[in-house]
C-alpha positions in Angstrom: -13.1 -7.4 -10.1 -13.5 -7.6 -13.7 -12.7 -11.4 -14.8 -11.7 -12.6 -18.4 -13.8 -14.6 -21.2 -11.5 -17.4 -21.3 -13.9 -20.2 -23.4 -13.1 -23.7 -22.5 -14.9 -26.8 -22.6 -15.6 -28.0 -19.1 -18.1 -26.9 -16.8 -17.8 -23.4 -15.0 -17.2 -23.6 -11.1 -20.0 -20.5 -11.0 -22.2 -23.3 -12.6 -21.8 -25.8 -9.9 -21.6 -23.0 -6.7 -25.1 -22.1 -8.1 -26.5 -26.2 -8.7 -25.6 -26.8 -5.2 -28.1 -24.3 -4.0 -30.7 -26.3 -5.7 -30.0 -29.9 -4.1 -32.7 -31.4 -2.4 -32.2 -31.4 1.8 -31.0 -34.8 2.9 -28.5 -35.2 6.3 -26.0 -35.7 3.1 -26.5 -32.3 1.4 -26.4 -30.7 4.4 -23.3 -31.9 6.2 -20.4 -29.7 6.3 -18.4 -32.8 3.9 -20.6 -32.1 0.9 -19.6 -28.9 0.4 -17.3 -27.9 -2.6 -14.5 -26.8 -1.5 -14.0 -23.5 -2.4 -17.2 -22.9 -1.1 -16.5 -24.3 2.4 -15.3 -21.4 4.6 -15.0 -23.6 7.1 -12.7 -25.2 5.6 -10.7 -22.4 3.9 -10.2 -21.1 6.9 -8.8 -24.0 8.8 -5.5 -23.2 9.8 -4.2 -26.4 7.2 -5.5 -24.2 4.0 -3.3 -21.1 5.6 -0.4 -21.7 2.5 -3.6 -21.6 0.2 -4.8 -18.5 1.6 -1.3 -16.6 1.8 -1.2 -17.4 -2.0 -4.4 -16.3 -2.5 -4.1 -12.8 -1.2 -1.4 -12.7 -3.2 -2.8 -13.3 -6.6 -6.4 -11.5 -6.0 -5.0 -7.9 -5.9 -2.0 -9.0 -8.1 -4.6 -10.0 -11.2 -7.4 -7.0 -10.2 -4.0 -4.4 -11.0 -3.3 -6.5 -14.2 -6.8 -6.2 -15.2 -6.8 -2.4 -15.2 -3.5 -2.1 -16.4 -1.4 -0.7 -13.6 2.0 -1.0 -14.5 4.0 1.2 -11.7 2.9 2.8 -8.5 3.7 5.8 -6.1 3.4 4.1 -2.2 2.2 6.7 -0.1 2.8 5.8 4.1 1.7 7.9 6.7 -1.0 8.0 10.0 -4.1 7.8 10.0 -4.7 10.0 12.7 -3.6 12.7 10.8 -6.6 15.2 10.4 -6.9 17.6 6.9 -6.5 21.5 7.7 -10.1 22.0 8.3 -10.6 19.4 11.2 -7.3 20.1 13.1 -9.6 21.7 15.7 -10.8 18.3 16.7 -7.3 16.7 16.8 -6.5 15.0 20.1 -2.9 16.8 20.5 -1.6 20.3 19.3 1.3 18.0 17.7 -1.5 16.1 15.3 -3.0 19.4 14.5 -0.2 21.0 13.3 1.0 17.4 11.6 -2.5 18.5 9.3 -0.3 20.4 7.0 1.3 16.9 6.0 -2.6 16.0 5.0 -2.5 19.0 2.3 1.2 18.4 1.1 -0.1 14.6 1.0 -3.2 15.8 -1.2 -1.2 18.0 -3.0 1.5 15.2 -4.2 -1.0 13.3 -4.9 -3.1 15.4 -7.0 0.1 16.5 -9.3 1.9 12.8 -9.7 -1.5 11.8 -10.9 -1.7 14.4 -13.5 1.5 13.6 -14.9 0.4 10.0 -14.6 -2.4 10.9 -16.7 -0.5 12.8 -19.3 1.2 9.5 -20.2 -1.3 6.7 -20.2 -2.5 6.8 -16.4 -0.7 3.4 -15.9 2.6 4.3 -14.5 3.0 5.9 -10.9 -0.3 5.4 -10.2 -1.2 6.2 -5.9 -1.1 3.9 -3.5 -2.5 4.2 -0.3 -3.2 2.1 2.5 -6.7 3.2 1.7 -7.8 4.3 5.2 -8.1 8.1 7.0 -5.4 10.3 7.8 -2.4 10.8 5.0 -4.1 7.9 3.4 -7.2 9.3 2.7 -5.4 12.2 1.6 -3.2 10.5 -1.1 -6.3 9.0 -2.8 -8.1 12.2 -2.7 -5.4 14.3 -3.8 -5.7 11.7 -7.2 -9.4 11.5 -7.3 -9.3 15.5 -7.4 -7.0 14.8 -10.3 -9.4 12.6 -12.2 -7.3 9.1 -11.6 -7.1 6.1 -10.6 -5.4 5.4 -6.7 -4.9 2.1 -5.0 -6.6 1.2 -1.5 -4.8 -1.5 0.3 -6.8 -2.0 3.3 -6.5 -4.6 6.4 -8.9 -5.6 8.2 -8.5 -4.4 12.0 -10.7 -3.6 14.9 -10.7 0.1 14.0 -10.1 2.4 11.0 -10.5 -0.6 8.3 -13.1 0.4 6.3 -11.5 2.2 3.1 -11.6 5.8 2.3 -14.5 7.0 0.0 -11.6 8.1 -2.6 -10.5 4.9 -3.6 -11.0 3.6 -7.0 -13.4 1.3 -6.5 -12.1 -1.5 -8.2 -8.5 -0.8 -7.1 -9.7 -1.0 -3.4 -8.6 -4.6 -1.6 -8.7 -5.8 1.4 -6.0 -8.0 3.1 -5.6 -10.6 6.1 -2.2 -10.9 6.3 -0.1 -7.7 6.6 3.3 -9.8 5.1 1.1 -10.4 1.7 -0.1 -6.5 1.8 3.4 -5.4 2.1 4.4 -7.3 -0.6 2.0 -5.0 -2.5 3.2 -2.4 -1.5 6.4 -2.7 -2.6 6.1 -4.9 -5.8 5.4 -2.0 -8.4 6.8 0.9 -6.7 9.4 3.3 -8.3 9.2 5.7 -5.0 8.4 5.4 -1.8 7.1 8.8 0.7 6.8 8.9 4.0 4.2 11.2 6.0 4.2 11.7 10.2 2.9 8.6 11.5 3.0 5.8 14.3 3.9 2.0 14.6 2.2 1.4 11.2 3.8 4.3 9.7 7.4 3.5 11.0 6.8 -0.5 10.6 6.3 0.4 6.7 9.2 2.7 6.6 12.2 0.4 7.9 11.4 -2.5 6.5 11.5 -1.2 2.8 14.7 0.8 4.0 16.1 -2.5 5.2 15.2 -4.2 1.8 16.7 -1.7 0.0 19.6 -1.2 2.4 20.4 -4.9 1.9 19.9 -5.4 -2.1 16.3 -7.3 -1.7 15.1 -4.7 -3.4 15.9 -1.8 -6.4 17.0 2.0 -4.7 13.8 4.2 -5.5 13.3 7.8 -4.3 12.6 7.4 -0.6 11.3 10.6 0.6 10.7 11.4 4.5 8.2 14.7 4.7 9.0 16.7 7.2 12.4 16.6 9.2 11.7 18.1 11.9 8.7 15.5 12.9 11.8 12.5 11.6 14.8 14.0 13.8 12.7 14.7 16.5 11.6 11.0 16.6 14.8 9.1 15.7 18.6 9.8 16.0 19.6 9.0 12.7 22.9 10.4 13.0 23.3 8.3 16.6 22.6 4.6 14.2 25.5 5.9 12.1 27.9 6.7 14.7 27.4 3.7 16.4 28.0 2.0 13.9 24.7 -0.1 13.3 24.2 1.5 10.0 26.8 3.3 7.7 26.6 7.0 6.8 25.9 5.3 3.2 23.0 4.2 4.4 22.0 7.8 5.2 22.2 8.9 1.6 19.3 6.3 1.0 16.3 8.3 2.1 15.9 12.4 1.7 13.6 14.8 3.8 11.5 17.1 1.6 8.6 19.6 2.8 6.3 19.8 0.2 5.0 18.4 -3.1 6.9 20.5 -5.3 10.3 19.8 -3.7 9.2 15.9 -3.8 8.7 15.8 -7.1 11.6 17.3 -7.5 13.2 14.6 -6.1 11.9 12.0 -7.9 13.1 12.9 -11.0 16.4 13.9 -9.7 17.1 10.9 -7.7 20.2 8.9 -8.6 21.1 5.4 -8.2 17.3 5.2 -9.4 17.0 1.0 -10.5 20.2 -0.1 -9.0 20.2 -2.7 -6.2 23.3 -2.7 -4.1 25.4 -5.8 -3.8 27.3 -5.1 -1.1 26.1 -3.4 2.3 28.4 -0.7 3.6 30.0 -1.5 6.8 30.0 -5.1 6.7 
């Protein structure tokens, strides 16, 4: 991550991380106390420093998107399991290879918001991904083809953490805490589309439903692709007779099948920008 010139007259931390590597071995220099601070992962990681560290995943990704001037993004969720067209073959279930359609439409979207993105600066509705396989891989491909820039929002995990090869390289971050990578998520967006997935997928998808349902956050386009894969997973229309949600909240979300008809969408949407101050059925 790129850093700014700022000129100052006191000494540079980098200048003291690299002296320290030069003091002579004593029992002093070497116990863990002498260490600088910042230095110390020891003591960064110490469950004490966890405030410190929360804020610090915070503002890493928040000044490397500054830096290259992303000013707006387009959240892409969806599984990683999810294999493109030409692996479906290898797919563990005939219901995740025919889901590989959902990898083109994913590509596809991506590929076209980009090039309108690009038409007008490249800094507004840029991709974001969270940078691994599946729909994710897809979404930064789709805007790599396209010859822009895509965000990777990776977490570390025991499997599937390292990022895609289509990330922009100094877009791609890497996150502890999923509450801080959510944040992320959600802090530039102006839409929000959601591909076939699993816990992750659906995790993602109510809680920016329920921000927006509440009036924590702006109404974007929220698009679901594919309605048969979202009906035949959850009763929407049983929440709303039941009374847990309102039908209103029904209008907050739209299925679409393709890129074309998302698009669409997006530029259609209304109640685009407002937040809602009162939550229907309360």
């Amino acid at each position: 991550m790129a850093t700014k010139d700022r000129r100052h007259p006191l000494r540079h931390s980098n200048e003291d991380s690299a002296a320290v590597e030069h003091l002579p071995d004593t029992p002093q220099t070497r116990s863990p106390t002498y260490r600088l601070a910042f230095n110390d992962t020891d003591f960064m990681c110490r469950d004490d420093l966890r405030p410190v560290r929360l804020q610090l995943e915070l503002l890493k990704p928040q000044l490397g998107m500054d830096e290259e001037g992303i000013e707006s993004t387009i959240v892409l969720f969806g599984g990683a399991r999810i294999p493109e067209p030409a692996n479906k073959s290898k797919a563990r279930t005939k219901t995740l290879a025919d889901l590989s359609v959902y990898y083109e439409e994913a590509r596809r979207f991506a590929r076209l918001m980009t090039e309108q993105s690009m038409a007008d600066g490249g800094r507004e509705n840029v991709i974001v991904t969270g940078g691994g396989p599946g729909v994710m891989e897809a979404g930064n491909r789709g805007a790599h083809e396209a010859g822009g820039q895509s965000i990777g929002l990776n977490i570390v995990l025991p499997h599937e953490q390292a990022p895609n090869k289509y990330v922009t390289p100094e877009l791609c971050f890497n996150f502890h805490y999923f509450a801080i990578r959510k944040m992320h998520f959600l802090m530039r967006a102006r839409a929000i589309c959601v591909f076939p997935g699993g816990f992750g997928t659906l995790d993602e998808m109510f809680e920016a439903l329920t921000l927006i349902q509440t009036g924590r956050m702006e109404q974007v386009p929220f698009l679901l692709f594919g309605r048969s894969f979202w009906e035949s997973i959850i009763n929407w229309k049983a929440l709303a007779e039941a009374g847990t949600i309102s039908e209103e909240d029904l209008k907050l979300f739209r299925f679409v099948e393709t890129a074309e008809e998302a698009i669409e969408a997006i530029a259609t949407w209304q109640g685009k920008g407002q937040k809602r101050g009162v939550i229907p059925g309360r």
